[in-house]
C-alpha positions in Angstrom: -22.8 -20.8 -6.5 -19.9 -22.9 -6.9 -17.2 -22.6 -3.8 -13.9 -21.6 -5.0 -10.9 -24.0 -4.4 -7.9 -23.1 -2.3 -5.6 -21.9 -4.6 -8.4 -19.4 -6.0 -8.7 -18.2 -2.4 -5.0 -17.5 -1.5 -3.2 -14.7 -0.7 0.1 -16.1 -1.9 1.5 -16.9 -5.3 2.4 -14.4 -7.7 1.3 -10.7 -7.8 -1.1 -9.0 -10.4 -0.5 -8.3 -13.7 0.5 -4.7 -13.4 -1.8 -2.6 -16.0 -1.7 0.9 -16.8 -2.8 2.0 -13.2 0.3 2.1 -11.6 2.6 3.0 -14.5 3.9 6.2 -12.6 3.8 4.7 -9.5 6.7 2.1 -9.3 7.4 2.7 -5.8 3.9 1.8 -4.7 3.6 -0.9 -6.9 7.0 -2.4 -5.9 5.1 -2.3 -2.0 2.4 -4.0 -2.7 3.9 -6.9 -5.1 7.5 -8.0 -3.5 7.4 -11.0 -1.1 10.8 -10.8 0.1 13.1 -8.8 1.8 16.6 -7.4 0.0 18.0 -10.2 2.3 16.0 -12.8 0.4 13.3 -13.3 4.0 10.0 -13.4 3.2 8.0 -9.7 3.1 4.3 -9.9 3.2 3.1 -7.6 0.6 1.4 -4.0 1.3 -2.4 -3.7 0.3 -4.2 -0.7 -1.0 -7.7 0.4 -0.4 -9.4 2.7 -3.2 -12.4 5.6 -1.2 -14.5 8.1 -3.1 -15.3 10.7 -0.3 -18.0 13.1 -1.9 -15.8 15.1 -4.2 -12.5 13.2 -2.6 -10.2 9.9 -4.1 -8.8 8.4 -1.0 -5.7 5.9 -0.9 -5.1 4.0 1.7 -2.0 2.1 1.9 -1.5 -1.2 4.2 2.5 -1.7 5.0 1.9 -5.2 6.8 4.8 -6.1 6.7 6.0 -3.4 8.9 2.2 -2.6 10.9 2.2 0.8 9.4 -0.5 2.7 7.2 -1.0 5.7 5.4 -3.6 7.6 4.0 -3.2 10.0 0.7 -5.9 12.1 -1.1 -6.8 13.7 -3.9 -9.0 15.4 -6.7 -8.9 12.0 -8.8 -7.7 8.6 -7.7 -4.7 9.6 -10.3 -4.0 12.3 -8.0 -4.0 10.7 -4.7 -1.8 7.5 -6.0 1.0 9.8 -7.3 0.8 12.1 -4.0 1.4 8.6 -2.5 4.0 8.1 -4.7 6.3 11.1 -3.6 5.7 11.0 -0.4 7.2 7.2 -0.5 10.2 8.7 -3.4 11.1 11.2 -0.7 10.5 9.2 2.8 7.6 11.5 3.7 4.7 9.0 4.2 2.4 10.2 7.4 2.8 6.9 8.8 0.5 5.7 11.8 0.9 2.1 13.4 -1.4 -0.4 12.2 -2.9 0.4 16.0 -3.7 3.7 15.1 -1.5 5.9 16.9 0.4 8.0 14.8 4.7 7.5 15.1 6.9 10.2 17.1 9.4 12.4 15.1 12.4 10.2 14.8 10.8 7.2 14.0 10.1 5.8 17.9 6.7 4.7 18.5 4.1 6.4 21.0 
């Protein structure tokens, strides 16, 4: 097996090519591909992680750049990526610190 180089092993440089996955789900998308802030600092880019759960498509979404995460579900992965969706569209997302403790009402941590 040949070892990859560096540059195939990165995390930085540019994002994905978007596809058709995330067509309705521009919010989300723009999470997990900018790298900076509106300022122009430097964001570190959100992650996702795809479950099936029995009968279950689980989302879970990895703000690092903020030490949050969020879980969203559904009957298809579809499903759970534009539940995701809203809840970031209308500033709903059941947050919980990267530790896992979830936040208090108002946005204060426990």
């Amino acid at each position: 097996m040949k070892r990859p180089t560096a540059a195939e092993t990165s995390a930085e440089g540019s994002a994905p090519a978007k596809g058709d996955l995330f067509l309705l789900t521009p919010l989300l998308w723009e999470m997990l591909t900018t790298d900076k802030w509106e300022d122009g600092a430097k964001r570190e880019r959100s992650s996702i992680l795809l479950v099936c759960d029995g009968g279950t498509a689980k989302v879970w979404l990895n703000d690092k750049a903020t030490g949050r995460t969020a879980w969203a579900s559904g009957e298809s992965f579809d499903a759970a990526l534009l539940s995701l969706e809203q809840a970031i569209e209308t500033n709903s997302v059941p947050w919980r610190r990267a530790d896992g403790n979830r936040f208090r009402k108002g946005g204060n941590k426990s």
